[in-house]
N, C-alpha and C positions, 0 to 999 in steps of 0.2 A: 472428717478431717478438714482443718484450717486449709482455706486457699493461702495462698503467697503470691502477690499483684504489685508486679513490677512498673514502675510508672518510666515511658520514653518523657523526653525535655517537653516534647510538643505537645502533649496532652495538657500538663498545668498551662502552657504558654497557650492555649487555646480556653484552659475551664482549670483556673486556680482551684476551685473548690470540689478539683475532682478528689483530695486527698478524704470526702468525707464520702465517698460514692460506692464504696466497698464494703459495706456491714461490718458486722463484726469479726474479720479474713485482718489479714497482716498485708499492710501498706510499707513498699521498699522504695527506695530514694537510693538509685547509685551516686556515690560520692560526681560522677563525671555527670549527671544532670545538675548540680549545684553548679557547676562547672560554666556549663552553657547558661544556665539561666542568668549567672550572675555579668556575663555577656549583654545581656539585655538590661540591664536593670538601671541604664541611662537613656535609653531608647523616650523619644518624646514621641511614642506610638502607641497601639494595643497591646501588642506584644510584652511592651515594654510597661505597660504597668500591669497587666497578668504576672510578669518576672516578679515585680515589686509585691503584688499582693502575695504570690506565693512565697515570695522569704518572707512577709508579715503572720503568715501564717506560721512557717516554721520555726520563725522566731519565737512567736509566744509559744510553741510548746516544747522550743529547747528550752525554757524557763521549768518545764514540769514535769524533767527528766532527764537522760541520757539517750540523745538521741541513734547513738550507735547501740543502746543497749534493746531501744525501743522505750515509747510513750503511748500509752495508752489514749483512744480517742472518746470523744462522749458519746459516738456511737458503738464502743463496745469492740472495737479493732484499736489496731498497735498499729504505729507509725516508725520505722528506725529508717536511718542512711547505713544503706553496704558502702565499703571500699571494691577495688575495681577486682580482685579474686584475681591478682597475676599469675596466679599459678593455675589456671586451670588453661585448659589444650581447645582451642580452636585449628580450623584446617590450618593447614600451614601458611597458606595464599593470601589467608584476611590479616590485613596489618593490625597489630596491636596500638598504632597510632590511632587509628579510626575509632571516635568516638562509640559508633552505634555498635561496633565490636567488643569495645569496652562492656557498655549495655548487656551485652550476650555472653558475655564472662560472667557477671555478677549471675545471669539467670540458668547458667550454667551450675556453676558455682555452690547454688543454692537447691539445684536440685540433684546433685551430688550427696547434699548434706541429709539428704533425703524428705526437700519439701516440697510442698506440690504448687510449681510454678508456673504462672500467667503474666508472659509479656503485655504489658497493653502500650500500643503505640498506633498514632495514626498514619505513620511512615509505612504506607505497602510496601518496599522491597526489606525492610526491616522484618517485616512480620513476614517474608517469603525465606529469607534467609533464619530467621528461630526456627522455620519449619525444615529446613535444611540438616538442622543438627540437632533436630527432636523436642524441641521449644514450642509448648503450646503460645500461640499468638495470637491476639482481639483487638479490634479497636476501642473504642470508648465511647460507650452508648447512651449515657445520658440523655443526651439534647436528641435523641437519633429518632427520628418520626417513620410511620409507616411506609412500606414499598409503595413507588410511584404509583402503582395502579391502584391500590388502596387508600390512596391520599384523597382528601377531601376535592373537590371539583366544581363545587360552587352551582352546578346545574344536575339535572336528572332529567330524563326520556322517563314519561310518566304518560296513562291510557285511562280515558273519559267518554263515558257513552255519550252519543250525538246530541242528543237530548242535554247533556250537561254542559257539553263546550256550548250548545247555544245560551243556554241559561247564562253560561259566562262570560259572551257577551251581550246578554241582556239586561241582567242582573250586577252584572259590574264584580263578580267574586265567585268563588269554590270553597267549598270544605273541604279540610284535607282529605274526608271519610271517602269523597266523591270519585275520587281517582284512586288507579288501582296500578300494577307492572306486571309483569307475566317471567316466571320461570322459565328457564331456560331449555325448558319442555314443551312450550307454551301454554301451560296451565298458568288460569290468571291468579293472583297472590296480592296480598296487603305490601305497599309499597315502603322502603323503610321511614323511618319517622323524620317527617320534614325538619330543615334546619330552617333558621330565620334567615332571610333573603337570599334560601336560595330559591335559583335560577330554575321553572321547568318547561319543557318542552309539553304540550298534552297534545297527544295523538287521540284521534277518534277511534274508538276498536273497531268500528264496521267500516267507515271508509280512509284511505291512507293519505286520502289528499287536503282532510281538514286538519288541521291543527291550531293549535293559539299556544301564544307565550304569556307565560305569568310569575310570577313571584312571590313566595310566601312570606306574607309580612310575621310569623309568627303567630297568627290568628288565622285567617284565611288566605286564601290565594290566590291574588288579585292582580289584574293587566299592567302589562308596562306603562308607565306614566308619560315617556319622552319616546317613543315609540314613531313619533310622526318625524320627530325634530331632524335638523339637516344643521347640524352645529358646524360650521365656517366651512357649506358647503358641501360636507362631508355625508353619502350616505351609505347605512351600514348595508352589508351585500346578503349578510347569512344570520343566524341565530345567534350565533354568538358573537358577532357584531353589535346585534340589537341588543344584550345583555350587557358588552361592554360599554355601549353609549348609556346605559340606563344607570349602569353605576357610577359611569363619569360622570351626566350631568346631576346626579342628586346633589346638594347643595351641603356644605362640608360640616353642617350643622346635626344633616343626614348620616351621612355615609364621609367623614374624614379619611376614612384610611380604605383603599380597592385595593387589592392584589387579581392579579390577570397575569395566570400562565398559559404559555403554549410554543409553538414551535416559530420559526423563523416564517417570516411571513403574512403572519397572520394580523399585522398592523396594530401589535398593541403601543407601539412608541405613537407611531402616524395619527393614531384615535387619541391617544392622551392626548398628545400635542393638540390635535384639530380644538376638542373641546375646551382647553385651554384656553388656547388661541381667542375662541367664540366666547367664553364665558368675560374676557377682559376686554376684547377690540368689538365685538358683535353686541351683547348685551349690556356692556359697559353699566355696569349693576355695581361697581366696586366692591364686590363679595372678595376678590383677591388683588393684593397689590401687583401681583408678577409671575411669573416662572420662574422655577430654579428647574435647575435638568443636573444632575446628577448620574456619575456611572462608577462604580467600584474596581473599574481598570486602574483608578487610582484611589484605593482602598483606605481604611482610616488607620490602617498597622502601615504604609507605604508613605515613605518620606519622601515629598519632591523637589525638595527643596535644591536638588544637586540640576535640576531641572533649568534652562536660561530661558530668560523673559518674564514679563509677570503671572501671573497665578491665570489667566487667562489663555496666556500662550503657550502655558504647562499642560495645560489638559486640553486643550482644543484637538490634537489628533485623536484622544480617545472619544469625544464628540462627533464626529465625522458622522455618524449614523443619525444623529438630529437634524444637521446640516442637511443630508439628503434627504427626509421625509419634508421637511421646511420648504425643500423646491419645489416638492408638487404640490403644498398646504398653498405656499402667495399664489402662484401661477397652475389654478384647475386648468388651462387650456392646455393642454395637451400636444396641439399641435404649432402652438405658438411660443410654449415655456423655454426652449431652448435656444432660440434666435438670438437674443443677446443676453451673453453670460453674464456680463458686466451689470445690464439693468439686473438680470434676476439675484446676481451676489448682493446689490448694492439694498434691493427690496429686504434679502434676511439680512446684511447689516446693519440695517433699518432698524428693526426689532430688538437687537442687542446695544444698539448706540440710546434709544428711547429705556434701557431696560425693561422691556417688556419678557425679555428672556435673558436669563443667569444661567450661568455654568460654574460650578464650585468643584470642585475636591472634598467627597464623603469628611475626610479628615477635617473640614473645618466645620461640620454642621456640631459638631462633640458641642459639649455645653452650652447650645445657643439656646430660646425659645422663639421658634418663628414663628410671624404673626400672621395669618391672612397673607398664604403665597398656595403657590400652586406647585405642588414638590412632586415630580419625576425620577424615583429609583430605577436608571436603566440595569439593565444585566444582572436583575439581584440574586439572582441565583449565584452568584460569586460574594455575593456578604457571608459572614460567620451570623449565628444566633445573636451572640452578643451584639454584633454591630450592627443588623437589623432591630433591635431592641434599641439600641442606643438613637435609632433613627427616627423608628415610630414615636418615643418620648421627647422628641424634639417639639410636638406639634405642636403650636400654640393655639390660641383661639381662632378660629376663621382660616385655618389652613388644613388642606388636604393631600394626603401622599398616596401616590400613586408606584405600586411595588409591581416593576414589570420584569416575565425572562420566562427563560426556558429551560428546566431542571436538569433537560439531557444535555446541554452544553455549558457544563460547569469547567472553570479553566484554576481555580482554588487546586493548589496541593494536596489539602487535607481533609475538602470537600466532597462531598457524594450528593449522591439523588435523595438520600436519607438524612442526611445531615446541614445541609444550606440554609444559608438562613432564608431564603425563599420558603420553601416548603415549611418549614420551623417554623414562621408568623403566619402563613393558612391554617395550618393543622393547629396552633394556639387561639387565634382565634375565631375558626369555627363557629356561628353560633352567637358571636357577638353582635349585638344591633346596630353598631356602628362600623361594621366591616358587609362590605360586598365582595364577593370574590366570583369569578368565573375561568375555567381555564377550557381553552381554543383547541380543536381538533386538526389534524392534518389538514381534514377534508376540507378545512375553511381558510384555509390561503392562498391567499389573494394577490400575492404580489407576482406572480407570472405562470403562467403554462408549465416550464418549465422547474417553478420551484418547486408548483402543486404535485408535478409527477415524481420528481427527486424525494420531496418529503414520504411521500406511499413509497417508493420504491428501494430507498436508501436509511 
């Protein structure tokens, strides 16, 4: 039996081309999603040209049919627009004005008629309320990547007889063959099939206190390169520290695009920054004109224009978090950084009066090529697929993006641990040569007594 896949507004305003994602099942369009969309479809946003592309779509196939009657797709499913089924009986209590009510008419409506109907909508109280009144409900799974724990991680705890870790640093490399993991039996087992640069830990199997860190370039698997470095002063305290300095400093010819997740804490803004910092004022190599620092609190579907002052003074409070790791980057001295606020503001407005550091608005990186910068996505766990996508294709020659966050503090509507576009550009590219990625443990945060215990404990 034919499914019936009801589309919510916010699925095409998030993945236009969800209308071909349904096989050969019956694709419905409540007259009241035309509605909303067509709402959008001035918006000088993402949203707003998702709107657009989806009435482009609709358009060319009301040309190849009726679309109340249904149109057939090329992939073997029927596309038609319901009207809103005013006669069908909702609780008394849900206003007939309310749009996602309307929504719940049609899929009422239609399963009256006797078809077998699937809400899909990313709006959780929408899909708790279809379930209210016997409406199966889904999101929309497309772009949707594996459970957090099953997500790619960029590093492995992997186990080397003593005998091999010395060879490895004698010999300068490993085969993958050479290392082994142990069940969770502790019976020892073939470790799975390495990725290209990832990250591993090799523990000795007879003693616990030897280890070395290394990286598999896709051949062998071979010591950290940067390993000693102290870029602008900065040194790494844990493993994945030394991981995350290894991916920053490779040079963007290497490794253009890092992704580093992990939890609060764990210094993956402060690390970016640092080698940043080090790569343009310390080495002064001109491999990057600048920083940009970037954060999605002002998104590329988010207009700020209703915002007073210039584009700097628009998003400078969602910066705030730069601003503080910058205080402890000029002033290492700890006991003297505080003393005058004045010099210490005037040192980081230093930095942005020289442009050594940019603050933009996502929203304006859209169609640029930047060349030779040093690009900072804070909080990317709050981008969509699309505009994670739209960000890594910015990169021009000689520039490097750097994708930082933490997938359990997503603050998106219509985002999850599955769906962000964090997690969506690790889990894509996986395996590429040009991508490093590492993500941080609890146990490696750094920034207070207090955080490290919150983190394990909360």
């Amino acid at each position: 039996m034919k499914k019936t896949f009801v589309l919510d507004t916010n699925v095409l305003l998030q993945t236009p081309f969800a209308l071909y994602s349904f096989g050969d099942n019956r694709i419905v369009i409540p007259e009241v999603v035309l509605e909303e969309l067509d709402k959008f479809k001035k918006d000088n946003s993402e949203l707003g040209a998702n709107a657009r592309h989806a009435a482009r779509i609709l358009d060319d196939l009301r040309t190849k049919g009726d679309l109340s009657k249904g149109v057939l797709l090329e992939n073997g499913g029927e596309l038609r627009v319901e009207l809103n089924c005013n006669n069908v009986q909702l609780p008394p209590s849900w206003s007939d004005l309310n749009n996602d009510n309307r929504i719940l008419k049609v899929c009422k409506g239609l399963m009256e008629k006797g078809e077998n109907v699937f809400l899909v909508t990313k709006d959780v109280f929408e899909r708790i309320k279809a379930n209210v009144i016997g409406i199966v409900a889904q999101d929309f799974f497309a772009e949707q990547v594996p459970e957090y724990k099953k997500q790619y991680q960029g590093r492995l705890d992997v186990y080397a007889t003593e005998q091999k870790i010395n060879e490895f640093y004698n010999k300068g490399f490993l085969d993958a063959e050479d290392v082994f993991c142990y069940n969770c039996d502790y019976s020892k087992t073939e470790c799975p099939e390495l990725v290209v640069n990832q990250f591993l830990i090799i523990h000795s199997s007879v003693n616990e206190k030897q280890t070395a860190l290394g990286r598999f370039d896709g051949k062998k698997i071979v010591p950290l390169t940067f390993i000693h470095e102290r870029p602008f002063g900065v040194t790494p305290r844990n493993a994945g520290q030394k991981f995350m300095q290894e991916a920053l400093m490779m040079d963007a010819d290497k490794a253009p695009l890092v992704i580093i997740k992990g939890p609060a804490g764990t210094a993956k803004t402060f690390y970016s920054l640092a080698v940043g910092l080090h790569k343009i004022m310390v080495e002064q190599s001109k491999l990057y004109r600048k920083i940009l620092v970037c954060r999605p609190n002002v998104r590329l579907d988010e207009d700020i224009g209703f915002l007073p002052g210039t584009e700097q003074d628009k998003i400078a409070p969602f910066l705030r978090p730069v601003i503080d790791n910058l205080e402890v980057l000029i002033d290492n001295d700890e006991n003297e950084r505080y003393n005058s606020e004045k010099e210490l503001k005037d040192k980081i407005d230093e930095l942005f009066d020289r442009k050594i550091i940019n603050t933009e608005a996502i929203a304006f990186i859209r169609g640029r090529s930047i060349v030779k910068q040093w690009i900072i996505i804070d909080e990317a766990q709050n981008l969509t697929p699309k505009q994670v996508k739209g960000i890594i294709t910015r990169a021009g020659k000689g520039t490097k993006i750097i994708l930082l966050g933490d997938p359990e503090q997503i603050d998106h509507p219509f985002l999850d641990i599955r769906t962000n576009g964090l997690c969506y550009a690790s889990e894509r590219m996986k395996g590429s040569p040009l991508c490093y990625q590492v993500t941080l443990t609890d146990e490696e945060c750094e920034r207070s007594e207090l955080a490290y215990e919150s983190a394990k404990r909360m």
